[in-house]
C-alpha positions in Angstrom: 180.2 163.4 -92.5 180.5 164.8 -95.9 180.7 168.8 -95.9 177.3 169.9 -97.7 176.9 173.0 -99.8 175.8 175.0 -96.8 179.2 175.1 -94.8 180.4 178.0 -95.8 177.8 180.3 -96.8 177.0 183.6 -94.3 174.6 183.5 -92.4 171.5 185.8 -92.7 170.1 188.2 -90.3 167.1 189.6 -90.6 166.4 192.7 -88.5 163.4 195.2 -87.8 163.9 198.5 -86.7 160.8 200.6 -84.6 160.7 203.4 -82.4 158.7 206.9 -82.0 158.0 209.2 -84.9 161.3 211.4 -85.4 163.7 209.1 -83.3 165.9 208.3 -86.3 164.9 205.3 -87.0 165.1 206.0 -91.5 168.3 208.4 -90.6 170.1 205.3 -88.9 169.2 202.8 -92.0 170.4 205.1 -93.9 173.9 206.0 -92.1 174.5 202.3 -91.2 174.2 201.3 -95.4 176.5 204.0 -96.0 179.6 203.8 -93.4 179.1 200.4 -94.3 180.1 201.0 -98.1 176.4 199.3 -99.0 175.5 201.6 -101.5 176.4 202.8 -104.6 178.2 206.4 -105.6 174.8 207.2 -107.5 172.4 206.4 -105.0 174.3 208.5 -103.0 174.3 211.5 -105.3 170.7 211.5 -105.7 170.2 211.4 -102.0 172.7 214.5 -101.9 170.9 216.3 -104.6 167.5 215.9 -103.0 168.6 217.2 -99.3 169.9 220.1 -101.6 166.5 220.9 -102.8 165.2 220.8 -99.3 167.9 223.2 -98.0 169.4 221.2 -95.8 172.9 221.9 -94.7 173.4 217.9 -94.5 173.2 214.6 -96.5 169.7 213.3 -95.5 170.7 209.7 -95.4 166.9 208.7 -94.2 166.1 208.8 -97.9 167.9 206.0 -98.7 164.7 204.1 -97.1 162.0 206.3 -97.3 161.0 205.2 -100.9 157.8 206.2 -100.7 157.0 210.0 -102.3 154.4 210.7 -99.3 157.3 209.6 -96.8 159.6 211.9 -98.0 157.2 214.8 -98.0 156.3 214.3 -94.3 159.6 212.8 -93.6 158.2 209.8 -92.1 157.8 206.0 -92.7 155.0 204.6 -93.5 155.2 201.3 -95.7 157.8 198.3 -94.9 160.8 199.1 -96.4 163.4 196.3 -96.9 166.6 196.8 -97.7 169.9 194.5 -98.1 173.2 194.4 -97.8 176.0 192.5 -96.4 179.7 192.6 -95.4 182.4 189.9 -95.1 180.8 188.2 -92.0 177.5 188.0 -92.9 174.4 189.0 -94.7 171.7 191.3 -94.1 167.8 191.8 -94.5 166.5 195.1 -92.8 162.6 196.1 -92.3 162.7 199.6 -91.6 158.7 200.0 -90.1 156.6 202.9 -89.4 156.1 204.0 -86.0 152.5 205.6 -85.8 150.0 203.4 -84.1 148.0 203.8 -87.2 150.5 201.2 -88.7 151.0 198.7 -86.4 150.1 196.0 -88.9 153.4 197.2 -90.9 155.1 196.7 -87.7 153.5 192.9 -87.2 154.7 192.3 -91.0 158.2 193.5 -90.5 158.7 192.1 -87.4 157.2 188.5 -87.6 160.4 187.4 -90.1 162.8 189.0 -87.8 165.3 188.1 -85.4 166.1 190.6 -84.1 164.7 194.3 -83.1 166.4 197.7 -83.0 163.9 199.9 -80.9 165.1 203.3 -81.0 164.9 206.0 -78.4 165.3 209.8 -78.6 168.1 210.1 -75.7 166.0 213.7 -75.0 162.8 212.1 -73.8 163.7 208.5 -73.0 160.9 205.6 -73.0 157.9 206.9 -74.2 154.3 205.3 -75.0 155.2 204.4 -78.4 158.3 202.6 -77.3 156.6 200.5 -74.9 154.4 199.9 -77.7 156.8 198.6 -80.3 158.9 196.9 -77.3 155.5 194.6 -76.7 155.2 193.6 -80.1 158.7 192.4 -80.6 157.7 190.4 -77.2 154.3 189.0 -78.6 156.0 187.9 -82.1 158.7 185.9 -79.8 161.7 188.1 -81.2 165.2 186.5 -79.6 166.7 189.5 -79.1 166.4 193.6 -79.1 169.1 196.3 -79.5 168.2 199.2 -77.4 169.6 202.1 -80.0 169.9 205.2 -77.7 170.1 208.0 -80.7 171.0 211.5 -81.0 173.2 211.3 -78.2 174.7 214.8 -79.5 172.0 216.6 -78.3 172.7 216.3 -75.0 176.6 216.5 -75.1 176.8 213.2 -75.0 176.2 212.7 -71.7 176.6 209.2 -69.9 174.0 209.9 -67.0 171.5 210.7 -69.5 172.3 207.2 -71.7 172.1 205.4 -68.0 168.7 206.9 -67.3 167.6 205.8 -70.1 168.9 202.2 -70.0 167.1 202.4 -66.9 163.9 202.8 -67.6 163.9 200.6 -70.5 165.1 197.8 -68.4 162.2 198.5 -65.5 159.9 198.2 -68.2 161.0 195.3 -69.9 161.2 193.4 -67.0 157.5 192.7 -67.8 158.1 191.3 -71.1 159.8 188.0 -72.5 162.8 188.9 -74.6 165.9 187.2 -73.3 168.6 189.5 -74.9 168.1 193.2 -74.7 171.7 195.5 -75.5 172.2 199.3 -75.6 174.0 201.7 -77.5 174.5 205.0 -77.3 175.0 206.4 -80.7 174.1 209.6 -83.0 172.4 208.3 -86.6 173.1 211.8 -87.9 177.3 211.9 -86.9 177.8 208.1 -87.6 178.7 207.5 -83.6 178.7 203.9 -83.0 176.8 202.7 -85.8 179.6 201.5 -87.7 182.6 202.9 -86.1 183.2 203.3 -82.4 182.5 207.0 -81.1 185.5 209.0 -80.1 182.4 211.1 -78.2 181.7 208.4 -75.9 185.2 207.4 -74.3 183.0 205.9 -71.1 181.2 203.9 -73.4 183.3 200.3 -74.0 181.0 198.3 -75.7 180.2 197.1 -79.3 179.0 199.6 -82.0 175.8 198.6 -83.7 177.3 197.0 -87.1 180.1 195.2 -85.3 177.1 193.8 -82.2 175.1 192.7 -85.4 177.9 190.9 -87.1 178.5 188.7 -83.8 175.0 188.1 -82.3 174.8 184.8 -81.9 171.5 183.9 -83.9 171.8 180.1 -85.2 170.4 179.0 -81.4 167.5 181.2 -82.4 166.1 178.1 -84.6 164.1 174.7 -83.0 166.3 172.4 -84.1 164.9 169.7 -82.1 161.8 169.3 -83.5 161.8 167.9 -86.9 159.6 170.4 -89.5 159.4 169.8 -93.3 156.3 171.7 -95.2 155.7 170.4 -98.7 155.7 173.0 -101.0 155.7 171.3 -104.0 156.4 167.8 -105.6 159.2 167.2 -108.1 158.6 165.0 -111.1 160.9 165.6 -113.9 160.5 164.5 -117.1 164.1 163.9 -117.9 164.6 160.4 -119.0 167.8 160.8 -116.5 165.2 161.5 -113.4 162.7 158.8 -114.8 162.0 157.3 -111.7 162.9 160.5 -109.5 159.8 161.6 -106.7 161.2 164.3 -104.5 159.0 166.9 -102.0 160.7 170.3 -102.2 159.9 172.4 -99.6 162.0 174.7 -96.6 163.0 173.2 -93.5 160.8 174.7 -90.9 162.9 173.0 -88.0 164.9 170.7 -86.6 168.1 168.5 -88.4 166.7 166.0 -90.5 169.1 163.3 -92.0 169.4 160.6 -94.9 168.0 157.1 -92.8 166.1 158.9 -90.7 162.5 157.2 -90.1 159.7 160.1 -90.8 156.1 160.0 -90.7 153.9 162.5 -93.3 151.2 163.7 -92.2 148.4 163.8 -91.5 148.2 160.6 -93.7 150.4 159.6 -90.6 151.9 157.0 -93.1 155.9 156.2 -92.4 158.8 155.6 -94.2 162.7 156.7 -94.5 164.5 159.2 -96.0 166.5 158.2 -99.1 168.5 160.9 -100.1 168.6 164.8 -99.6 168.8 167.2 -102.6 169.9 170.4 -103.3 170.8 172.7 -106.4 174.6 172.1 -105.7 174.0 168.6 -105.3 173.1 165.9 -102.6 173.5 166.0 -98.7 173.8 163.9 -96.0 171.3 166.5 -93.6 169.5 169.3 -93.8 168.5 171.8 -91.3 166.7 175.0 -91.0 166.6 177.4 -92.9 167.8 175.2 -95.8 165.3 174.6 -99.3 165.9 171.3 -100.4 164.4 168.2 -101.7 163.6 164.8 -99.9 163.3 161.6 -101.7 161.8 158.5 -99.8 161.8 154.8 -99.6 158.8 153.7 -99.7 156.2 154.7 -102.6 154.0 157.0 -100.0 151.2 159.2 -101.2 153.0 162.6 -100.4 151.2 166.3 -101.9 151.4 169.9 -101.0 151.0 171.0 -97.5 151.0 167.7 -96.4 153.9 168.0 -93.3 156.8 165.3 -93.0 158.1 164.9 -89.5 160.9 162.9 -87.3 158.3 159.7 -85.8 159.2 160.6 -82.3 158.5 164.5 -82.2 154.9 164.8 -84.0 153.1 168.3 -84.2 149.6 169.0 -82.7 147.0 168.1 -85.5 144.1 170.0 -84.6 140.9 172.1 -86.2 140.6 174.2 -82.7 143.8 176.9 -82.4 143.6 180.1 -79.7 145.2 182.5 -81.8 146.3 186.5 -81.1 145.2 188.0 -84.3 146.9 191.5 -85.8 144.1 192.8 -87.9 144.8 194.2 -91.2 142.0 195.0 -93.2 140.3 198.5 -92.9 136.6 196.3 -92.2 136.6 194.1 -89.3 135.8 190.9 -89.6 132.0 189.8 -90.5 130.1 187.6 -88.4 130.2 183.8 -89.1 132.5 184.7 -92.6 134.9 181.9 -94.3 138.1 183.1 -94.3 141.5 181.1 -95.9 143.8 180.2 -93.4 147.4 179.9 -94.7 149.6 177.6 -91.9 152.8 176.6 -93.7 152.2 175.6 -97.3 148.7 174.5 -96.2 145.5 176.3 -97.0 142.1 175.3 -95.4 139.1 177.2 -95.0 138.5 178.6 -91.2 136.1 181.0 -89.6 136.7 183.0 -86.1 134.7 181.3 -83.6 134.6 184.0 -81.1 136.7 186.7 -79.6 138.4 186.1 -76.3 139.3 189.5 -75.5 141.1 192.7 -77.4 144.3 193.6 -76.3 145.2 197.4 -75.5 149.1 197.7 -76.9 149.9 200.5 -75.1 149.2 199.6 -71.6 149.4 195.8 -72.5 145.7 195.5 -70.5 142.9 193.2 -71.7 139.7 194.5 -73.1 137.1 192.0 -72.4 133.7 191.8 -74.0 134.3 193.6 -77.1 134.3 192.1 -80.0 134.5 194.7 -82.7 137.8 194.3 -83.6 139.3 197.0 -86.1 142.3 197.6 -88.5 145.5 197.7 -86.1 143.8 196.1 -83.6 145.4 193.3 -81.6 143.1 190.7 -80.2 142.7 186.7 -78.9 140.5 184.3 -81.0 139.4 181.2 -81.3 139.6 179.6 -84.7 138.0 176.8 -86.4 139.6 175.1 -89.2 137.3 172.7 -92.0 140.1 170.3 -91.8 143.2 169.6 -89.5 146.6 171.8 -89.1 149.6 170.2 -87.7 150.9 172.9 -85.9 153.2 173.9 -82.7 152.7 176.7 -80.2 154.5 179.6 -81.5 156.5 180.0 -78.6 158.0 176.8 -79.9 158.3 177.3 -83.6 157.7 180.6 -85.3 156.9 178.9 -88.5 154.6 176.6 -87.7 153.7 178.6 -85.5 152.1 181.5 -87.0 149.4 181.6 -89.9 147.8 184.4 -91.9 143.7 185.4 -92.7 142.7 185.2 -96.8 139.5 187.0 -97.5 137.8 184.3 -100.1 136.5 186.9 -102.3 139.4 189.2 -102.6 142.1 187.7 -102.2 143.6 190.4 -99.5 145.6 189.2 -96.6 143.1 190.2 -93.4 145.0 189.2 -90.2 148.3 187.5 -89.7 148.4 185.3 -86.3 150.3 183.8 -83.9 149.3 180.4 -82.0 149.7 180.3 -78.5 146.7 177.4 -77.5 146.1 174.2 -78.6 142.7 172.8 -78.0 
């Protein structure tokens, strides 16, 4: 098979980090980009001069992430900060979210792109509500796997009984949730232990720091690649005499490996054909995969638009205007009774309204709050949608992208809820 542009390119991780107010979360950002040589001299000079004008005896590396001037004031996060950097084995996107419960929607937002979750926990007081909290979430949104970051290990002398308490009661209480992969580390954000470089602190600790553990997690598993997934974004016609005759749908592959020859069907026309060729910006391939943007040509002269879906002929979504959905409400004003809302699934946008509301859900003791119905901003609750026309989608569980969907208020334009599917009716 021919090599295609994508062989040697790093891959990407993209990573969230949550925990209680004050466990470090910003500090360890901020230490990990700079043992890590990710920023430059200057940023680093500013950050120097400001922990100056605080009278601090140290670097504050937290505000490296803390971007906000009302985060830096109160020295906590409170908006989604992404950062990125990367070293020689691969590339990096980091959400650094707010842990107050008041902004549990940022959490939802940095988290649902994610795949993987540093939960951090003050080695001092161990699991606490909020990291049960956070720990659920990463659960809900289906997040492969979650690094247990035991901080500020130096105030309590680096003690090993006090890391394997806590790695104890993490594990009692994640045995309730569904994440496959959960590691520990014992580290200090502040002193640089094991975040980049091993800790000569912790001699009875032998495993991975937390750079080196996320250069070598194994995340290309994390993708379906059995079901084939193609949203149309957009159709290519140029106008080059060259490209006369040229009809491509550009779009990202949402899952599976999907090659030239291969017999698709688009839907929901549910019309078939083959797939000609397979284009990129470096130039044609013989198969593309997720997460790869490219371009598909076909054989046959099929009507083909935006947010229509092309799939493999034996592996065909769920079309369907009915989804059970677990909603993370955004907007400061519930939802109104009986209102139209945009529903955007993919590159698709229909108009849907929430038919009724199955129960709330209570994040901190994971319990179910049946019969109310006044749902609120943060709140996390189980609905039943209906769409005016049909989605081909997949239960979460089985495809994050098509998977998941996000609320449009009509009149504003303001994202309301983002959701995750997990019934088909």
């Amino acid at each position: 098979m021919r090599a295609t542009p994508y062989t040697n390119i790093m891959e990407l991780l993209r990573f969230t980090t949550a925990g209680s107010v004050d466990d470090g979360k910003s500090t360890l950002i901020g230490r990990l980009l700079y043992d890590s040589k990710s920023i430059f001299e200057d940023q680093f000079e500013a950050v120097k001069k400001s922990s100056e004008r605080k009278g601090l005896q140290h670097v504050d590396l937290s505000l490296l992430t803390d971007g906000l001037r009302s985060e830096r004031e109160q020295g906590i996060t409170i908006d989604v900060a992404y950062r990125y950097f990367a070293t020689p084995k691969r590339k990096f996107i980091i959400a650094d979210t707010p842990g107050h419960i008041q902004y549990t929607r940022n959490m939802v937002t940095g988290a649902s792109t994610a795949n993987l979750a540093l939960i951090l926990v003050d080695a001092r007081h161990g699991v606490i509500e909020q990291t049960c909290r956070h720990s659920y979430i990463a659960s809900l949104l289906q997040l492969p796997h979650v690094v247990v970051c035991v901080n500020k290990m130096d105030l309590v002398d680096y003690s090993e009984d006090v890391f394997n308490k806590v790695v104890e009661q993490y594990h009692e209480f994640a045995s309730k949730l569904d994440i496959n992969d959960i590691r520990y580390i014992p580290m200090s954000a502040l002193n640089g232990d094991n975040v980049v470089n091993r800790s000569e602190n912790m001699p009875w600790y032998q495993g991975s720091s937390l750079l080196d553990t996320l250069e070598t997690i194994h995340i290309s598993s994390d993708y379906n690649h059995m079901d084939v997934r193609f949203p149309v974004q957009t159709v290519i016609r140029p106008h080059a005499t060259e490209y006369h005759d040229y009809r491509g749908y550009a779009g990202r592959m949402a899952a599976g490996v999907l090659k030239t020859g291969d017999e698709v069907t688009v839907l929901p026309s549910g019309l078939t054909s083959k797939v000609k060729s397979i284009d990129t910006f470096d130039g044609p391939v013989e198969e593309a995969f997720v997460p790869m943007s490219v371009s598909i040509t076909l054989e046959d002269d099929v009507d083909v638009s935006r947010g229509d879906m092309i799939v493999k002929s034996d592996s065909l979504p769920v079309a369907t205007q009915d989804l059970d959905v677990m909603l993370c409400w955004m907007r400061a004003a519930g939802p109104r009774p009986g209102a139209k809302y945009y529903l955007k699934h993919t590159s698709r946008e229909v108009m849907a309204m929430i038919k009724e509301v199955t129960y709330k859900l209570d994040i901190n003791t994971m319990e179910k709050i049946e019969g109310d119905a006044n749902i609120k901003m943060n709140d996390m609750a189980r609905v039943r949608i209906r769409t005016t026309q049909p989605l081909m989608v997949d239960e979460y569980r089985i495809n994050r992208i098509t998977g998941s969907l996000i609320l449009i208020d009509e009149a504003t334009n303001e994202t309301v809820a983002a959701g995750t599917i997990y019934g088909l009716q």
